[in-house]
C-alpha angles and dihedrals in degrees: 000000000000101000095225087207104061093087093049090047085047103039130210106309102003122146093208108130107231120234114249112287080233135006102245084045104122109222135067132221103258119195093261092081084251133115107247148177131206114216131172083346096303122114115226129186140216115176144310124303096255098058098053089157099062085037096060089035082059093048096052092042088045082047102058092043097047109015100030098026088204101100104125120235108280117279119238088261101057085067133234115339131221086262104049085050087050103040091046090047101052087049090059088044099048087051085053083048093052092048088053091248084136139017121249082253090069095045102053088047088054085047085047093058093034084054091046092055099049085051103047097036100027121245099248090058117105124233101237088065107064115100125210090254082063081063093044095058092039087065091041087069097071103032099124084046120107109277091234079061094047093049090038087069095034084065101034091054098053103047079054090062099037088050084065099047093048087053099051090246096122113025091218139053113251125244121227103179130231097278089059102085139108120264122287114261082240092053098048094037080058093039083053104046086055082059121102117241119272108198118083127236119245095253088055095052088055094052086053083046102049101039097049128066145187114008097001087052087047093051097043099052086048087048100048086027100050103004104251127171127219089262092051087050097050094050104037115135124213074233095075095044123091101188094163088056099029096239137129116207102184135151121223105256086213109055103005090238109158108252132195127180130177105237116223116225093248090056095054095049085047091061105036077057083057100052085053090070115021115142121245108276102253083208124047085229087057092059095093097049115116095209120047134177112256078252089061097248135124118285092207123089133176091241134093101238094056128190089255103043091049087050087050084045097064095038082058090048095046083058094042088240096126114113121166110279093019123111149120081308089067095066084058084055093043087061090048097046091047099029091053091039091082088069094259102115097157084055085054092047092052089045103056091036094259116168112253117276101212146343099286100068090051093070092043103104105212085182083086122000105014084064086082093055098052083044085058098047086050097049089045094059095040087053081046091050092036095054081053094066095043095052084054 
Protein backbone atom coordinates (compact mmCIF):
# COMPACT_ATOMS: atom_id res chain seq x y z
CA UNK A 1 0.00 0.00 0.00
CA UNK A 2 0.52 4.01 -0.78
CA UNK A 3 2.79 5.27 2.74
CA UNK A 4 0.92 8.16 3.26
CA UNK A 5 3.83 9.54 4.78
CA UNK A 6 6.18 9.51 2.27
CA UNK A 7 5.02 13.13 0.87
CA UNK A 8 5.09 14.75 4.42
CA UNK A 9 8.65 13.14 5.07
CA UNK A 10 9.54 14.52 1.46
CA UNK A 11 7.97 17.62 1.43
CA UNK A 12 6.50 19.62 -1.56
CA UNK A 13 9.09 19.76 -4.06
CA UNK A 14 11.72 17.80 -2.55
CA UNK A 15 14.02 15.71 -4.61
CA UNK A 16 14.59 13.30 -1.91
CA UNK A 17 14.00 9.50 -3.46
CA UNK A 18 11.63 7.77 -1.16
CA UNK A 19 12.50 4.62 0.23
CA UNK A 20 10.15 1.33 -1.27
CA UNK A 21 6.66 1.38 0.08
CA UNK A 22 7.80 -2.66 1.11
CA UNK A 23 10.66 -4.47 0.93
CA UNK A 24 9.69 -7.22 -1.61
CA UNK A 25 8.01 -4.00 -3.78
CA UNK A 26 10.09 -4.17 -7.72
CA UNK A 27 10.81 -1.24 -8.65
CA UNK A 28 13.21 1.50 -7.36
CA UNK A 29 12.82 5.21 -7.05
CA UNK A 30 14.90 6.62 -10.25
CA UNK A 31 15.77 10.12 -10.33
CA UNK A 32 12.95 10.94 -12.55
CA UNK A 33 10.77 11.01 -9.96
CA UNK A 34 9.50 7.87 -11.48
CA UNK A 35 9.41 4.18 -10.28
CA UNK A 36 11.69 2.24 -12.54
CA UNK A 37 13.33 -1.17 -13.42
CA UNK A 38 16.49 -1.97 -15.18
CA UNK A 39 16.34 -4.68 -17.11
CA UNK A 40 19.11 -6.30 -19.87
CA UNK A 41 20.85 -2.70 -19.47
CA UNK A 42 17.90 -0.73 -20.48
CA UNK A 43 15.95 1.72 -17.88
CA UNK A 44 11.99 1.38 -17.94
CA UNK A 45 9.53 3.34 -16.20
CA UNK A 46 6.03 2.87 -14.40
CA UNK A 47 4.80 5.69 -12.90
CA UNK A 48 5.72 8.78 -10.33
CA UNK A 49 6.84 8.34 -7.03
CA UNK A 50 3.41 9.31 -5.29
CA UNK A 51 1.20 6.74 -6.93
CA UNK A 52 3.52 3.30 -5.97
CA UNK A 53 0.52 1.27 -6.37
CA UNK A 54 -0.20 2.02 -10.30
CA UNK A 55 3.13 1.97 -10.62
CA UNK A 56 3.57 -1.56 -9.40
CA UNK A 57 -0.07 -2.60 -11.23
CA UNK A 58 1.96 -1.22 -14.71
CA UNK A 59 5.29 -3.31 -13.89
CA UNK A 60 3.49 -6.72 -13.42
CA UNK A 61 1.20 -6.10 -16.46
CA UNK A 62 4.85 -4.76 -18.70
CA UNK A 63 6.29 -7.89 -17.22
CA UNK A 64 3.87 -10.62 -18.59
CA UNK A 65 3.87 -8.93 -22.31
CA UNK A 66 7.62 -8.46 -22.60
CA UNK A 67 9.55 -10.80 -19.64
CA UNK A 68 6.90 -13.80 -19.32
CA UNK A 69 5.33 -13.56 -23.08
CA UNK A 70 2.16 -15.22 -21.75
CA UNK A 71 -0.02 -12.29 -21.28
CA UNK A 72 -3.20 -13.12 -23.33
CA UNK A 73 -4.45 -10.58 -26.11
CA UNK A 74 -6.29 -7.86 -24.42
CA UNK A 75 -9.74 -8.56 -23.50
CA UNK A 76 -12.79 -6.06 -25.04
CA UNK A 77 -12.77 -4.44 -22.13
CA UNK A 78 -9.10 -3.34 -21.93
CA UNK A 79 -9.93 -1.18 -24.84
CA UNK A 80 -8.42 -0.79 -28.25
CA UNK A 81 -4.69 -2.05 -28.58
CA UNK A 82 -1.44 -0.38 -30.61
CA UNK A 83 -2.23 -2.71 -33.28
CA UNK A 84 -5.94 -2.27 -33.83
CA UNK A 85 -4.98 2.05 -34.03
CA UNK A 86 -2.13 1.06 -36.68
CA UNK A 87 -3.53 -1.17 -38.40
CA UNK A 88 -6.80 0.98 -38.72
CA UNK A 89 -4.71 3.98 -39.60
CA UNK A 90 -2.69 2.63 -42.28
CA UNK A 91 -6.25 1.18 -43.97
CA UNK A 92 -7.64 4.82 -44.15
CA UNK A 93 -4.43 5.82 -45.40
CA UNK A 94 -3.97 3.04 -48.13
CA UNK A 95 -7.82 4.09 -49.55
CA UNK A 96 -6.40 7.72 -49.67
CA UNK A 97 -3.67 6.16 -51.30
CA UNK A 98 -5.89 4.48 -53.76
CA UNK A 99 -7.80 7.78 -54.53
CA UNK A 100 -4.40 9.45 -55.24
CA UNK A 101 -4.82 11.82 -51.87
CA UNK A 102 -1.31 10.94 -51.27
CA UNK A 103 1.48 9.60 -53.08
CA UNK A 104 2.83 6.07 -52.30
CA UNK A 105 5.87 8.22 -50.66
CA UNK A 106 3.53 9.42 -47.94
CA UNK A 107 2.22 6.44 -47.39
CA UNK A 108 5.32 4.33 -46.78
CA UNK A 109 6.68 7.29 -44.28
CA UNK A 110 3.11 7.03 -42.21
CA UNK A 111 3.86 2.44 -42.34
CA UNK A 112 7.24 3.31 -41.23
CA UNK A 113 5.91 5.19 -37.93
CA UNK A 114 2.97 2.76 -37.46
CA UNK A 115 5.99 -0.17 -37.57
CA UNK A 116 7.98 1.74 -35.30
CA UNK A 117 4.87 1.91 -32.49
CA UNK A 118 3.99 -1.65 -32.43
CA UNK A 119 7.66 -2.19 -31.86
CA UNK A 120 8.40 0.18 -29.32
CA UNK A 121 5.21 -0.14 -27.48
CA UNK A 122 4.26 -3.62 -28.37
CA UNK A 123 1.17 -4.35 -30.39
CA UNK A 124 -0.98 -6.20 -27.56
CA UNK A 125 -0.75 -3.16 -25.37
CA UNK A 126 -3.80 -1.06 -25.12
CA UNK A 127 -3.87 2.41 -25.72
CA UNK A 128 -5.20 3.66 -22.49
CA UNK A 129 -2.50 2.56 -21.06
CA UNK A 130 0.16 4.34 -22.37
CA UNK A 131 1.40 7.21 -20.17
CA UNK A 132 3.01 10.49 -21.52
CA UNK A 133 6.77 9.16 -20.22
CA UNK A 134 6.01 6.10 -23.12
CA UNK A 135 6.09 9.00 -25.34
CA UNK A 136 9.09 10.43 -23.66
CA UNK A 137 11.22 7.51 -24.23
CA UNK A 138 9.85 7.01 -27.51
CA UNK A 139 11.55 10.70 -28.53
CA UNK A 140 14.72 9.84 -26.60
CA UNK A 141 15.39 7.26 -29.28
CA UNK A 142 16.11 9.32 -31.69
CA UNK A 143 17.76 12.34 -29.82
CA UNK A 144 21.15 12.48 -31.74
CA UNK A 145 18.84 12.17 -34.95
CA UNK A 146 18.29 15.18 -37.19
CA UNK A 147 15.39 17.45 -35.64
CA UNK A 148 13.36 17.31 -39.10
CA UNK A 149 13.46 13.38 -38.10
CA UNK A 150 12.47 13.97 -34.67
CA UNK A 151 9.57 16.14 -35.64
CA UNK A 152 8.90 14.04 -38.37
CA UNK A 153 7.81 11.31 -35.70
CA UNK A 154 6.40 13.79 -33.25
CA UNK A 155 3.89 14.49 -36.01
CA UNK A 156 3.53 11.22 -37.45
CA UNK A 157 2.64 9.74 -33.97
CA UNK A 158 0.13 11.88 -33.14
CA UNK A 159 -1.95 11.95 -36.25
CA UNK A 160 -1.77 8.07 -35.56
CA UNK A 161 -3.51 8.55 -32.29
CA UNK A 162 -5.90 11.32 -33.29
CA UNK A 163 -6.88 9.30 -36.13
CA UNK A 164 -8.15 7.02 -33.60
CA UNK A 165 -9.81 9.28 -31.62
CA UNK A 166 -11.48 10.87 -34.47
CA UNK A 167 -12.68 7.40 -35.44
CA UNK A 168 -14.17 6.28 -32.03
CA UNK A 169 -11.63 3.77 -31.74
CA UNK A 170 -10.19 5.02 -28.33
CA UNK A 171 -12.82 7.05 -26.16
CA UNK A 172 -10.05 9.55 -24.97
CA UNK A 173 -7.50 11.73 -26.38
CA UNK A 174 -4.41 10.62 -25.91
CA UNK A 175 -1.77 12.39 -23.83
CA UNK A 176 1.49 12.84 -25.05
CA UNK A 177 3.19 14.72 -22.24
CA UNK A 178 5.15 17.87 -22.30
CA UNK A 179 8.48 16.31 -23.39
CA UNK A 180 6.73 15.00 -26.59
CA UNK A 181 6.97 18.23 -29.10
CA UNK A 182 8.85 19.30 -32.19
CA UNK A 183 11.77 21.27 -31.89
CA UNK A 184 11.60 24.63 -31.03
CA UNK A 185 11.85 27.13 -34.11
CA UNK A 186 15.34 28.46 -31.93
CA UNK A 187 16.70 25.03 -31.76
CA UNK A 188 16.19 24.10 -35.50
CA UNK A 189 17.24 28.15 -36.94
CA UNK A 190 21.00 27.14 -34.70
CA UNK A 191 20.99 23.73 -35.81
CA UNK A 192 20.72 25.22 -39.05
CA UNK A 193 23.15 27.82 -39.01
CA UNK A 194 26.01 24.71 -37.94
CA UNK A 195 24.87 23.28 -41.22
CA UNK A 196 26.99 23.62 -44.32
CA UNK A 197 25.49 25.46 -47.17
CA UNK A 198 23.45 23.60 -49.58
CA UNK A 199 23.20 25.53 -52.56
CA UNK A 200 26.15 25.28 -55.18
CA UNK A 201 28.04 27.93 -56.46
CA UNK A 202 27.80 28.71 -60.14
CA UNK A 203 31.49 27.22 -61.03
CA UNK A 204 30.41 23.98 -59.39
CA UNK A 205 27.18 23.67 -61.39
CA UNK A 206 29.29 23.90 -64.56
CA UNK A 207 31.60 21.22 -63.54
CA UNK A 208 28.44 19.06 -62.96
CA UNK A 209 27.43 20.47 -66.42
CA UNK A 210 30.49 19.85 -68.43
CA UNK A 211 31.44 16.78 -67.29
CA UNK A 212 27.58 14.83 -67.67
CA UNK A 213 25.84 14.15 -70.51
CA UNK A 214 22.32 12.77 -71.98
CA UNK A 215 19.79 12.28 -69.45
CA UNK A 216 21.99 13.53 -66.24
CA UNK A 217 22.85 16.97 -68.39
CA UNK A 218 19.14 17.17 -69.17
CA UNK A 219 18.08 16.83 -65.41
CA UNK A 220 20.67 19.18 -63.99
CA UNK A 221 20.05 22.14 -66.20
CA UNK A 222 15.86 21.53 -65.29
CA UNK A 223 16.86 21.31 -61.73
CA UNK A 224 19.12 24.45 -61.48
CA UNK A 225 16.97 25.89 -64.37
CA UNK A 226 13.47 25.28 -62.94
CA UNK A 227 14.18 23.91 -59.61
CA UNK A 228 13.27 20.53 -59.86
CA UNK A 229 13.96 17.73 -57.23
CA UNK A 230 14.95 14.16 -57.93
CA UNK A 231 11.03 13.05 -57.48
CA UNK A 232 9.83 15.79 -59.99
CA UNK A 233 12.56 14.44 -62.46
CA UNK A 234 11.66 11.04 -62.25
CA UNK A 235 8.13 11.67 -62.88
CA UNK A 236 8.17 14.32 -65.31
CA UNK A 237 5.48 13.77 -68.58
CA UNK A 238 6.21 15.03 -72.23
CA UNK A 239 2.78 16.43 -71.26
CA UNK A 240 4.11 19.06 -69.01
CA UNK A 241 6.82 20.13 -71.36
CA UNK A 242 6.30 23.20 -74.22
CA UNK A 243 9.43 22.92 -76.12
CA UNK A 244 8.16 24.81 -78.97
CA UNK A 245 7.32 27.75 -76.43
CA UNK A 246 10.05 27.09 -73.88
CA UNK A 247 7.69 26.53 -70.89
CA UNK A 248 7.16 23.60 -67.93
CA UNK A 249 3.52 23.28 -66.46
CA UNK A 250 3.97 20.67 -63.79
CA UNK A 251 2.35 19.93 -60.61
CA UNK A 252 4.10 19.14 -57.93
CA UNK A 253 3.70 15.50 -57.57
CA UNK A 254 3.88 16.11 -53.91
CA UNK A 255 1.62 18.32 -53.11
CA UNK A 256 -0.23 18.84 -56.38
CA UNK A 257 0.64 22.62 -56.26
CA UNK A 258 0.41 24.06 -59.84
CA UNK A 259 3.91 24.76 -61.00
CA UNK A 260 5.51 27.18 -64.44
CA UNK A 261 8.77 27.61 -65.25
CA UNK A 262 10.33 29.46 -68.16
CA UNK A 263 12.50 26.88 -69.97
CA UNK A 264 16.45 28.29 -71.26
CA UNK A 265 17.44 27.35 -74.67
CA UNK A 266 19.81 25.37 -73.61
CA UNK A 267 17.25 23.43 -71.52
CA UNK A 268 15.17 22.78 -74.11
CA UNK A 269 18.29 21.35 -76.73
CA UNK A 270 19.37 19.36 -73.86
CA UNK A 271 16.02 17.55 -73.81
CA UNK A 272 15.09 17.21 -77.25
CA UNK A 273 18.77 15.32 -77.09
CA UNK A 274 17.20 13.34 -74.63
CA UNK A 275 14.05 12.26 -76.57
CA UNK A 276 16.90 10.90 -79.65
CA UNK A 277 17.82 8.62 -77.81
CA UNK A 278 15.33 7.63 -75.00
CA UNK A 279 15.11 3.84 -74.26
CA UNK A 280 11.71 1.81 -74.92
CA UNK A 281 9.67 2.20 -72.19
CA UNK A 282 9.93 -1.86 -70.25
CA UNK A 283 5.77 -0.82 -68.72
CA UNK A 284 2.97 0.61 -70.92
CA UNK A 285 2.53 3.41 -67.95
CA UNK A 286 5.98 4.21 -68.45
CA UNK A 287 5.31 5.20 -72.41
CA UNK A 288 4.75 9.13 -71.68
CA UNK A 289 8.09 9.67 -69.36
CA UNK A 290 10.28 11.64 -70.57
CA UNK A 291 13.56 9.77 -68.66
CA UNK A 292 13.89 6.33 -68.72
CA UNK A 293 16.71 3.70 -67.32
CA UNK A 294 18.70 2.49 -69.82
CA UNK A 295 16.58 -0.57 -68.95
CA UNK A 296 13.76 1.26 -69.83
CA UNK A 297 12.34 1.53 -66.52
CA UNK A 298 11.14 4.73 -64.05
CA UNK A 299 13.64 6.65 -62.46
CA UNK A 300 11.35 7.55 -59.64
CA UNK A 301 11.01 5.56 -56.66
CA UNK A 302 9.15 6.03 -53.58
CA UNK A 303 12.36 6.01 -51.57
CA UNK A 304 14.84 8.82 -50.28
CA UNK A 305 17.63 7.85 -51.68
CA UNK A 306 16.19 7.85 -55.19
CA UNK A 307 17.93 6.31 -58.68
CA UNK A 308 18.70 9.85 -59.81
CA UNK A 309 20.00 11.52 -56.65
CA UNK A 310 22.44 8.53 -56.02
CA UNK A 311 23.64 8.95 -59.88
CA UNK A 312 24.07 12.74 -59.10
CA UNK A 313 25.70 11.51 -56.02
CA UNK A 314 28.71 9.74 -57.74
CA UNK A 315 29.14 12.17 -60.18
CA UNK A 316 29.61 14.62 -56.82
CA UNK A 317 31.80 12.38 -55.48
CA UNK A 318 34.11 11.86 -59.19
CA UNK A 319 34.70 16.26 -58.81
CA UNK A 320 35.29 16.11 -55.03
CA UNK A 321 32.28 18.43 -54.63
CA UNK A 322 30.15 15.97 -51.91
CA UNK A 323 29.81 17.46 -48.43
CA UNK A 324 27.39 16.05 -45.95
CA UNK A 325 23.69 17.49 -46.72
CA UNK A 326 24.59 18.50 -50.35
CA UNK A 327 23.21 16.84 -53.25
CA UNK A 328 21.20 17.01 -56.49
CA UNK A 329 18.45 18.80 -53.88
CA UNK A 330 20.75 21.62 -53.53
CA UNK A 331 20.42 22.78 -57.32
CA UNK A 332 16.37 23.09 -56.42
CA UNK A 333 17.67 25.46 -53.46
CA UNK A 334 20.25 27.33 -55.83
CA UNK A 335 17.24 28.45 -57.93
CA UNK A 336 15.60 29.43 -55.03
CA UNK A 337 18.55 31.29 -53.45
CA UNK A 338 19.32 33.33 -57.15
CA UNK A 339 15.59 33.37 -58.62
CA UNK A 340 14.14 35.10 -55.11
CA UNK A 341 17.14 37.28 -54.84
CA UNK A 342 15.45 40.05 -57.66
CA UNK A 343 12.80 40.95 -54.96
CA UNK A 344 9.76 38.54 -56.74
CA UNK A 345 9.25 36.04 -54.24
CA UNK A 346 5.64 35.04 -55.27
CA UNK A 347 7.40 34.42 -59.06
CA UNK A 348 9.74 32.22 -57.28
CA UNK A 349 6.92 30.51 -55.46
CA UNK A 350 4.97 29.79 -58.86
CA UNK A 351 7.71 28.83 -60.17
CA UNK A 352 8.93 25.85 -57.65
CA UNK A 353 5.47 24.80 -57.12
CA UNK A 354 5.12 26.72 -53.36
CA UNK A 355 1.40 27.04 -51.86
CA UNK A 356 0.18 30.38 -52.01
CA UNK A 357 1.28 32.97 -48.86
CA UNK A 358 -1.49 35.02 -48.69
CA UNK A 359 -4.42 36.19 -50.36
CA UNK A 360 -2.81 38.46 -52.93
CA UNK A 361 -1.09 35.88 -55.04
CA UNK A 362 -4.07 34.10 -55.32
CA UNK A 363 -5.75 36.80 -57.58
CA UNK A 364 -1.83 37.35 -60.16
CA UNK A 365 -2.69 35.49 -63.36
CA UNK A 366 0.42 34.13 -64.53
CA UNK A 367 -1.68 32.78 -67.61
CA UNK A 368 -0.85 36.73 -69.22
CA UNK A 369 0.96 39.00 -67.52
CA UNK A 370 2.56 37.10 -64.79
CA UNK A 371 4.43 35.20 -67.81
CA UNK A 372 6.83 38.16 -67.82
CA UNK A 373 7.66 37.80 -64.16
CA UNK A 374 8.60 33.89 -64.20
CA UNK A 375 10.77 34.99 -67.81
CA UNK A 376 12.62 37.39 -65.57
CA UNK A 377 13.40 34.88 -62.60
CA UNK A 378 14.65 32.63 -65.21
CA UNK A 379 16.76 35.10 -66.92
CA UNK A 380 18.00 36.18 -63.66
CA UNK A 381 19.45 32.49 -62.66
CA UNK A 382 20.85 31.68 -66.27
CA UNK A 383 22.98 35.54 -66.08
CA UNK A 384 23.88 34.17 -62.44
CA UNK A 385 25.01 30.83 -63.88
CA UNK A 386 26.48 32.55 -67.06
CA UNK A 387 28.79 35.11 -65.07
CA UNK A 388 29.94 31.93 -63.47
CA UNK A 389 31.52 30.53 -66.81
CA UNK A 390 32.89 33.32 -67.65
CA UNK A 391 34.68 33.85 -64.17
CA UNK A 392 36.31 29.86 -64.93
Amino acid sequence: MQDSSLSAKRGKGSTEKPSKPRADFPLFPHATKRWAKKHKGRFYYFGPWDDPDGAESAYWEWRAVYIEGKAPRPTAEAGATVADVCNRYLTGQKRKLESGEITERTFADNKRTTDLLVTVFDKHRPVKSLKPSDFSDLLHRFAKRSFDYRANIVTRTRSVFRYAYDTDLIEQPVKFGPDFTKPSGKAVKRAKAKQLSKTFTATEVWQLLDNSDGQLRAMLLLAVNCGLGPSDLGQLEQRHLDLAGGWLDYPRPKTGEPRRSKLWAETVEAIKAVAAIRPKPKRSELDCRVFLTRCGESWHKEIHDTPIANEAGKLLKRLGLQQRGRGLYGLRHTFATIASGGGDLVATQVAMGHAANGVTQGYIDFDATGKARLEAIAQRVREWLFAGRVAQ
